[in-house]
N, C-alpha and C positions, 0 to 999 in steps of 0.2 A: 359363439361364432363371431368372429370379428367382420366390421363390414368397413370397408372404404367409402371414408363420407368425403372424399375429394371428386368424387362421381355426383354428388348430390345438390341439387341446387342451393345454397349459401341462405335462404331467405330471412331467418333471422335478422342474420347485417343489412338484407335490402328495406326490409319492414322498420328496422331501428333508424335506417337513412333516409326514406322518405316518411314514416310519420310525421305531420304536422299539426300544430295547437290551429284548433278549428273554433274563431268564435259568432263566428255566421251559417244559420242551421237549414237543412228544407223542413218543409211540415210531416214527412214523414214520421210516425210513431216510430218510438224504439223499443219494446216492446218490454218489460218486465220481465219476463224469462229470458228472452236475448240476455239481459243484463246479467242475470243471475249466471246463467251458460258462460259467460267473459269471467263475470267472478269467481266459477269454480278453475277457471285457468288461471288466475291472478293471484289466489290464496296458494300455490304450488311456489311463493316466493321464498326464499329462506329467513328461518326465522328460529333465534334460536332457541335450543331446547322443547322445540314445536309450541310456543307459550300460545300462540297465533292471537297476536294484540290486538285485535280489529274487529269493529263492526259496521254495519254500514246501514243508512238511511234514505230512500229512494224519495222522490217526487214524481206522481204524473198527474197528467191528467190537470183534474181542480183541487189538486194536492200541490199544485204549483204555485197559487193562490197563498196557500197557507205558506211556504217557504219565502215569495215574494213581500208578504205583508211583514216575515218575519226580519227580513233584510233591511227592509223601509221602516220598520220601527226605531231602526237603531240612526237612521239620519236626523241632522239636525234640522230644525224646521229650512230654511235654503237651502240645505242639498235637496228635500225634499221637493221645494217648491223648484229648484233647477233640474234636476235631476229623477224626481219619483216618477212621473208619467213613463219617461223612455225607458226606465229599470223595469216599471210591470208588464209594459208590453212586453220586453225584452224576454222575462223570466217565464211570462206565460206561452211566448213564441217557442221556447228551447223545450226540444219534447223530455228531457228527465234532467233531472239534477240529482246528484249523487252527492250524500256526507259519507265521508271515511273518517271515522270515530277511533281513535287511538284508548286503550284504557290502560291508564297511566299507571308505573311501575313507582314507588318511594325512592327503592334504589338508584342512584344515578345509574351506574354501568347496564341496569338494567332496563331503565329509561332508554337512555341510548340506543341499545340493541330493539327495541322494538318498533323507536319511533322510523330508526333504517329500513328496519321491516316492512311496517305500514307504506314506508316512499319506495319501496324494492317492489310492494304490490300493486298499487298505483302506476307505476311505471309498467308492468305485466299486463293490466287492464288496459292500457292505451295501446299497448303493441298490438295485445290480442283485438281489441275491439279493432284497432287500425286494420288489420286484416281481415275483418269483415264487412269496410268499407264505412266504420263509425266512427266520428270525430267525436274529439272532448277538448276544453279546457280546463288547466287545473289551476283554480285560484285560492288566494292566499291572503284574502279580503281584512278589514281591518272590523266588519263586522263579525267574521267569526269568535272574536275575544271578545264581543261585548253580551252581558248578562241578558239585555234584554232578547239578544237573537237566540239564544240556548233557550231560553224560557218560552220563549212562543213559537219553537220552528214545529212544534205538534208535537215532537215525541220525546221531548227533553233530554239534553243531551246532562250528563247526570255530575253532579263534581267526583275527580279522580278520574276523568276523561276530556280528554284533548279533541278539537275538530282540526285532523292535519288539514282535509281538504276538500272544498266543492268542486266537483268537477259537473261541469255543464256540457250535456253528452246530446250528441242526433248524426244525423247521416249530415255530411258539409256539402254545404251551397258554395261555398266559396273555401278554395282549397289556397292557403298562401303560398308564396313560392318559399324557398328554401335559404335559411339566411347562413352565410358564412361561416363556420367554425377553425377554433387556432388549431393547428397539429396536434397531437400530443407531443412532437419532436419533441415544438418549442417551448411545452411544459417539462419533460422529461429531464428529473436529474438522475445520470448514473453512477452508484456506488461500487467498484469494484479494486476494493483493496482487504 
């Protein structure tokens, strides 16, 4: 049966246009199963030959602790000494941290397709979650490529696996406004010869 979806409210595109990266959190809990419930809609990303390249690593709670010390290990003594206080309040304030764990392919072409994957799924969790009112950031930290942050984040992240991304997730205290984007117009080349 075919159904006319020009009757249907568009919400996909409203959810893609106003989601925004949220890095100020309330104290609300985000709850583990919440999380998991987002992630069973997020792993529905394409991927191909269904390889499904991902796993993932939660933090709550005084499991935040352990991810924070894991982050501060990796600074040099001055960042530490400028920087470690407001990082661990920080990381213990934000109710879950999420690792998405890539597990890396030898093959190039096959690299590729998965790591697309892994950011096709991440991008699925932020929508979905945005629509139930949960913010996240997705960072790209320069501790995730250091030895000592893999080694002591608790559950070791294992060689032949990549950390594409931490995303620092809770319901947003402060929602940003919405920053400008170019057309696709004035990207757009077309070919028709």
């Amino acid at each position: 049966m075919h159904t006319d979806r020009s009757a249907l409210p568009n919400t996909v595109s409203q959810i893609i246009k106003e989601r925004r990266t949220v890095r100020v959190f309330k104290d609300d809990a985000v709850s583990v199963e919440t999380l998991t419930e987002l992630l069973d809609v997020a792993v529905w990303a394409p991927n191909h030959n269904l390889r499904e390249p991902w796993r993932f690593i939660v933090y709550e709670g005084e499991g935040r602790k352990i991810f924070a010390d894991a982050v501060l290990s990796t600074f040099s003594p001055e960042e530490l000494a400028k920087y470690g206080e407001h990082r661990m309040k920080e990381y213990m304030h934000t109710p879950l941290h999420l690792m998405v764990v890539l597990k890396e392919d030898p093959r190039q072409k096959q690299w590729d397709e998965d790591f697309s994957a892994v950011c096709c799924l991440i991008q699925n969790l932020q929508l979905a979650a945005w629509e139930q009112g949960i913010g996240m950031v997705w960072k790209s930290n320069p501790y995730m490529y250091n030895p000592k942050f893999r080694d002591e984040s608790g559950v070791g992240v294992r060689p032949g696996e990549k950390i594409v991304a931490v995303l620092h997730i809770g319901y947003p205290r402060v929602i940003p406004n919405a920053a400008p984007r170019t057309s696709a117009r004035e990207l757009l080349t077309i070919v028709n010869k």
